[in-house]
N, C-alpha and C positions, 0 to 999 in steps of 0.2 A: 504494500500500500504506500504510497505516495504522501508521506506528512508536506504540508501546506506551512508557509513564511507564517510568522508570526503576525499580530496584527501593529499598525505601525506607534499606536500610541504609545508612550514610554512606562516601561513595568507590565504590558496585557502580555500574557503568552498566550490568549484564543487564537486562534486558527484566524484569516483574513477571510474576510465573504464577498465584501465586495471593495472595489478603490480602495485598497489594503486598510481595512479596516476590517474588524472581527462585529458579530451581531448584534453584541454590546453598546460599541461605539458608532453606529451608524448614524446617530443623531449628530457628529462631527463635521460629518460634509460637508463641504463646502458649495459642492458640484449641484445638490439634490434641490431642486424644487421645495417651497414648502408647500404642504397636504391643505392649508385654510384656503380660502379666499377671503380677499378683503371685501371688510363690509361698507356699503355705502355709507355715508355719515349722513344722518339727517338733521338737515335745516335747523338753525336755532329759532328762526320765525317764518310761518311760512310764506310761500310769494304775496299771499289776499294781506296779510298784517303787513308786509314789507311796505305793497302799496298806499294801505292804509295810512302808514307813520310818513312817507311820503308829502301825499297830499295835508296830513294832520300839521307836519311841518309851516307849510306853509300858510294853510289858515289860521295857525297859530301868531305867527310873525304879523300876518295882515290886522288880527284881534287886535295884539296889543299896542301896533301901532294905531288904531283907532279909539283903543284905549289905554292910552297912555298912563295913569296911576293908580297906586292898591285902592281897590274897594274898602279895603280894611282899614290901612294908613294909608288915606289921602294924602299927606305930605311926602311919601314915599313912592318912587318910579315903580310902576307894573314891570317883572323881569317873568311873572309864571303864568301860566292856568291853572288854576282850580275849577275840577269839573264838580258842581254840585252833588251831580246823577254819577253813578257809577258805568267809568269807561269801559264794560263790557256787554255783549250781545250787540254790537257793532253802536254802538252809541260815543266813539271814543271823538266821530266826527259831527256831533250834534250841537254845535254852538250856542243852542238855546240853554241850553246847562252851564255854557261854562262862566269865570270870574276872573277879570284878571286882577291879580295880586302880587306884592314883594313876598320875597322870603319869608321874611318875619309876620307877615299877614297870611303867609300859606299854614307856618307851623300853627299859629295862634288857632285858626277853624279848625284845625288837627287836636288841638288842645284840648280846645272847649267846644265841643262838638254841640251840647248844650246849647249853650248862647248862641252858638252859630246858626242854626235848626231855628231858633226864634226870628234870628235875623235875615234869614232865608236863604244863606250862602251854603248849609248843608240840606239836600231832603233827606227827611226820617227815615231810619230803618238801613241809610247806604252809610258808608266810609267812618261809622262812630264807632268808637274801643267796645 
């Protein structure tokens, strides 16, 4: 019988099987194909929201340049939206909801969801802790 070369990694005495490597080490390869395919990666948002935030974009910009200061703090520049109604089920471009407001006038509604809800810058039941 014919003994076969060892295998080439250093210390294996199996027998080589295949590209001098023993059955052990055949995940070594450098030659071989890997067995997976790659998987497609999916979208972090899909093309209908891509569009959406788009066009929300620019209505946005157009908003606050038409209104220019916080609803909250008048003496302060409008820089957000505050959407009353909750931006879901396609309502994120419904401008009849929305408020523009600074920073400190966004957290404040965040705050006192309360007082807000009376003032009519929150409706009941959306965006309160």
């Amino acid at each position: 019988m014919i003994k076969s070369k060892p295998c080439i990694v250093d210390g294996c005495e199996y027998p080589r099987f295949a590209k001098g490597y023993c059955t052990s080490h055949q995940h070594l390869r450098t030659d071989k194909k890997p067995k997976f395919k790659k998987v497609k990666q999916i979208a972090k948002i899909s093309a209908r929201r891509k569009t959406e935030r788009q066009i929300y974009s620019v209505k946005r910009r157009m908003f606050l340049e038409q209104h220019p200061k916080c609803a909250v703090y008048i003496d302060l520049d409008a820089t957000e939206i505050h959407h009353k109604n909750s931006t879901r089920h396609g309502k994120l471009l419904d401008d009849s909801d929305w408020l523009a407001v600074s920073r400190k006038g966004h957290l404040w509604i965040h705050d006192n969801p309360e007082a807000a809800e009376e003032k009519g810058w929150l409706i009941k039941g959306r965006n309160s802790k």
